[in-house]
DRENFILUM-62057 format. One record per residue (C-alpha): x, y negated, z negated. Coordinates in steps of 0.1 Angstrom, whole numbers, padded with zeros to 4 digits, always signed. Layout:
BEGIN
XYZ/...
END
This chain:
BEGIN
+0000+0000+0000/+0025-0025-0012/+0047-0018+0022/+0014-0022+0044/+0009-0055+0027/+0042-0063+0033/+0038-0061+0072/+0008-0084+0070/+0026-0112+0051/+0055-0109+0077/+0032-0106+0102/+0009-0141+0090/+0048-0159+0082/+0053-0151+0119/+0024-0167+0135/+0028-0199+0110/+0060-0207+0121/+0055-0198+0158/+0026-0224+0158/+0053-0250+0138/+0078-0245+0170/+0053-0244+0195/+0058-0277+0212/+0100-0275+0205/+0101-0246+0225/+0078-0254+0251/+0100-0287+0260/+0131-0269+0254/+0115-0243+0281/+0118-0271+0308/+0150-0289+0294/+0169-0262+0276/+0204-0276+0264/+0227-0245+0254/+0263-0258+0252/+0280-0243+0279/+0254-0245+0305/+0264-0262+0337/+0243-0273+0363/+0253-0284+0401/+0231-0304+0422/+0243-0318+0460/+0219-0349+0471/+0210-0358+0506/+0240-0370+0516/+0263-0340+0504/+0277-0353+0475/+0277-0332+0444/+0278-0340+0409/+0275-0317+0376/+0255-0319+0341/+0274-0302+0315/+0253-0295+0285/+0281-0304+0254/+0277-0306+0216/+0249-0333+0205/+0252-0356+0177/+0233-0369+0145/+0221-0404+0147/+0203-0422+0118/+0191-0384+0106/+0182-0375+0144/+0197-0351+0159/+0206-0353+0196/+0215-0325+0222/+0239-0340+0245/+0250-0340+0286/+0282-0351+0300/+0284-0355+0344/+0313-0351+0368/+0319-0371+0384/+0312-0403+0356/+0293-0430+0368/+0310-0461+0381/+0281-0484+0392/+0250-0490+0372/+0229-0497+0401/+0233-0458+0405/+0219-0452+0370/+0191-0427+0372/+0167-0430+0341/+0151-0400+0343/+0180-0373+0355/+0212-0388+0339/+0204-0390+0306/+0236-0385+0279/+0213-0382+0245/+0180-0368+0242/+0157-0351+0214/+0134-0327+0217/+0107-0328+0188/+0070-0317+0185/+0057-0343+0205/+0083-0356+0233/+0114-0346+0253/+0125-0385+0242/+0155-0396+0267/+0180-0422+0245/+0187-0441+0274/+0177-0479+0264/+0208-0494+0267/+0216-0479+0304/+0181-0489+0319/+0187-0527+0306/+0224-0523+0320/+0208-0502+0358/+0179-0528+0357/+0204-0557+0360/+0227-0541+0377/+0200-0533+0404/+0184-0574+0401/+0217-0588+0407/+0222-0571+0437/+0189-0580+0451/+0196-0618+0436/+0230-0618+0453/+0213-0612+0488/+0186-0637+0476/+0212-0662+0472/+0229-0657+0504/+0195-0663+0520/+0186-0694+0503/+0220-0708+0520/+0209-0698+0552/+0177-0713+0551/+0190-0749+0535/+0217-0752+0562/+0191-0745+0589/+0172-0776+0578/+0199-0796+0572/+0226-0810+0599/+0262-0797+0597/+0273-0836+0603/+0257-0848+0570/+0280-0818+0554/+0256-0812+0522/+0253-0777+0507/+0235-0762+0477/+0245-0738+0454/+0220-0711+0437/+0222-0700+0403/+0205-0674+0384/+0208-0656+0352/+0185-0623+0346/+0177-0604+0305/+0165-0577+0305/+0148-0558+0275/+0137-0522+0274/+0122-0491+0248/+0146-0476+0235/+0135-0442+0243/+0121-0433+0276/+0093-0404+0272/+0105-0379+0299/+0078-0355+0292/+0053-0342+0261/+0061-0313+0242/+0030-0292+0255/+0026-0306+0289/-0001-0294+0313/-0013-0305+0346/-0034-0336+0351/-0016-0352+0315/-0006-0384+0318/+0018-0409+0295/+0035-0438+0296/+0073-0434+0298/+0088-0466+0294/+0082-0503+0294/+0106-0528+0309/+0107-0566+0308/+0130-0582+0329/+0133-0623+0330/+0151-0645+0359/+0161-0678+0353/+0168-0697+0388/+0185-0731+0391/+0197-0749+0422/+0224-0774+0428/+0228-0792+0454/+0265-0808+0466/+0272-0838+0488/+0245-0861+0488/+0245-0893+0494/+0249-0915+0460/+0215-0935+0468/+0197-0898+0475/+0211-0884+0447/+0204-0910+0428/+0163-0915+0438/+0158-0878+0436/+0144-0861+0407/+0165-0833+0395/+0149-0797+0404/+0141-0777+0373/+0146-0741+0367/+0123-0716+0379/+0118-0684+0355/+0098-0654+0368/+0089-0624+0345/+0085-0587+0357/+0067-0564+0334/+0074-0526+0347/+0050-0503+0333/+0064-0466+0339/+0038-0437+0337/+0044-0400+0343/+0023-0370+0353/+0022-0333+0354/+0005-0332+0390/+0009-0293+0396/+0031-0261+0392/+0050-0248+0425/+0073-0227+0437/+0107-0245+0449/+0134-0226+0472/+0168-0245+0467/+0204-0234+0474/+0206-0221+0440/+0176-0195+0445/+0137-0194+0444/+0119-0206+0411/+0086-0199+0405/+0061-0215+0380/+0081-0255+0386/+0065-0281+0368/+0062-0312+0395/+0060-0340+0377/+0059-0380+0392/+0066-0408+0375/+0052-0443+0390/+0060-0476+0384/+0033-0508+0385/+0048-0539+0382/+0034-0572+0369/+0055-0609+0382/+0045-0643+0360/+0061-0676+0366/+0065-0703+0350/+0055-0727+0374/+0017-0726+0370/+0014-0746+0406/+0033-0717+0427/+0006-0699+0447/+0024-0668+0441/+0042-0647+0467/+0028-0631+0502/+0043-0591+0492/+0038-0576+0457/+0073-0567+0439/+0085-0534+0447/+0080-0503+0429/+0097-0468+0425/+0081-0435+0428/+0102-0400+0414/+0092-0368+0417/+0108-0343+0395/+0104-0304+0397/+0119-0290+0366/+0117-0247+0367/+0112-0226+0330/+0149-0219+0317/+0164-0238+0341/+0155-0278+0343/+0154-0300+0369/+0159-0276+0405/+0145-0307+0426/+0143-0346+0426/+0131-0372+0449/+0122-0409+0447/+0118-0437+0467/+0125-0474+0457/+0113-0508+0471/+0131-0532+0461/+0120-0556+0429/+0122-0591+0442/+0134-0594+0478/+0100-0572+0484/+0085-0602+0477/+0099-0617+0510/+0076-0621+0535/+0087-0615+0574/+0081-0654+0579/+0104-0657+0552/+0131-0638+0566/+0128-0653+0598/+0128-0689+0587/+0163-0678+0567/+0175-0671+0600/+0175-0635+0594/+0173-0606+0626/+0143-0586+0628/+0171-0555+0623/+0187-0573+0593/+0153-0578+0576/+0140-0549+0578/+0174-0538+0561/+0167-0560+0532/+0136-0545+0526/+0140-0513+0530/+0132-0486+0510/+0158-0469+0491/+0152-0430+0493/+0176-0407+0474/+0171-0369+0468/+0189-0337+0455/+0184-0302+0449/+0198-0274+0427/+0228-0255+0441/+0243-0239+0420/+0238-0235+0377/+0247-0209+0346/+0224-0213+0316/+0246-0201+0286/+0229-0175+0261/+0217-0193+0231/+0232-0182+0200/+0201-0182+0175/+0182-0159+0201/+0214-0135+0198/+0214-0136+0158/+0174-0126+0163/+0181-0098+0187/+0210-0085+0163/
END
């Protein structure tokens, strides 16, 4: 009697603590982190680069499993948010990405880019109006903040198709001055200095389980892949309450992410318009003395994509200690 009765109680502790671990080890099914695990993915282009799953560390009493990538990144406008993350935590109700501090530095990293084209553009157009003879220029200043979450929600512990969550939110503020050179001492004198111009974006991120598929890669078939897309909607304020506002709507990024049971991300695509210069109309471009060719350059969409080719998924220790 007293060993039947001991079956029960092991049985009953069993099922308690399989429901406590229930959503760890449903993330950790999608996003599992063994140290020594490597995974190779090659993107459109050809170009490799490997995660290495490595020993986490303990921040303010949370724990953090940990990726390192070869090659290391050089640019931050390369910065990926939701594939290239260096600390995460998986807890009951998140797979929680720490990766504030590098979508703040890929977020103005990507804006000054844009704002650098912007600038040259702005030249083009004054020189167009003005005549070389009266040799007057302008120079075009701009400083962008940018403020972020600190975590970025990749995806909820018990995820099913059709859920839907908000990743990430992301304010980013340009501040743009203008300065002109040359003028004439009366002109400069009569004309009323131009203040600065500050534009807000608010990006709101939100992801959803759309489906489960099967994905065929270079590294093998794997069945039963989450696909997952996360969508940004953008929101522009400025503070000039007189501007009419602009003719395009700032650009947004889509991702799709296919990430298979014990294995991860196997597939990733996204496409990115760009944030401000989307805003540019064709008119725009044109009166900035800019080729139909070249235009459609600067507002083209960014597409970037890679697969799975190769991967080992190291054999977890605790599950040996249980088998033993």
């Amino acid at each position: 009697m007293l060993n039947r009765t001991r079956h029960i109680l092991i049985f009953l502790l069993v099922l308690i603590f399989s429901g406590t671990l229930q959503g760890n080890e449903t993330a950790q099914l999608y996003f599992p982190s063994t140290v020594g695990s490597f995974w190779v993915y090659t993107d459109q282009d050809g170009n490799e680069f490997v995660r290495h799953a490595i020993e986490g560390e303990e921040i303010d009493g949370v724990f953090y499993n940990a990726f390192s990538y070869n090659p290391e990144l050089e640019d931050w406008v390369d910065f990926n948010r939701h594939t290239v993350p260096y600390l995460y935590n998986v807890n009951e109700e998140w797979i929680s990405l720490l990766v504030g501090e590098e979508i703040e530095n890929a977020v103005k990293a990507r804006l000054t880019k844009e704002f650098e084209t912007f600038s040259a553009l702005v030249k083009n157009l004054f020189a167009s109006l003005i005549p070389p003879e009266e040799n007057i220029t302008i120079d075009f200043f701009y400083d962008i903040e940018v403020d972020t979450d600190e975590y970025f929600n990749f995806l909820p512990a018990d995820a099913s198709i059709d859920d839907e969550w908000e990743t990430t939110e992301i304010t980013a503020t340009v501040t743009m001055s203008f300065e002109f050179n040359g003028l004439p001492e009366e002109l400069a004198a009569a004309a009323p200095p131009m203040p600065p111009v500050t534009v807000t974006f608010s990006i709101l991120e939100t992801g959803i389980v759309l489906d489960v598929e099967t994905v065929e890669t270079a590294a093998g078939t794997f069945e039963d892949c989450l696909k997952i897309e996360y969508r940004t909607e953008t929101e522009l304020t400025s503070d000039q309450p007189e501007d009419p506002g602009p003719d395009n709507p700032p650009g947004e990024t889509v991702t799709t992410l296919w990430l298979a049971p014990n294995i991860g991300i196997v597939k990733y695509h996204q496409e990115a318009q760009k944030i401000f210069l989307n805003l540019m109309s064709d008119k725009e471009l044109a009166e900035a003395s800019v080729a139909p060719e070249e235009a459609a350059e600067i507002t083209a969409i960014t597409v970037k994509s890679f697969e799975l080719s190769n991967y080992e998924i190291a054999p977890d220790p605790a599950q040996e200690d249980r088998v033993e």
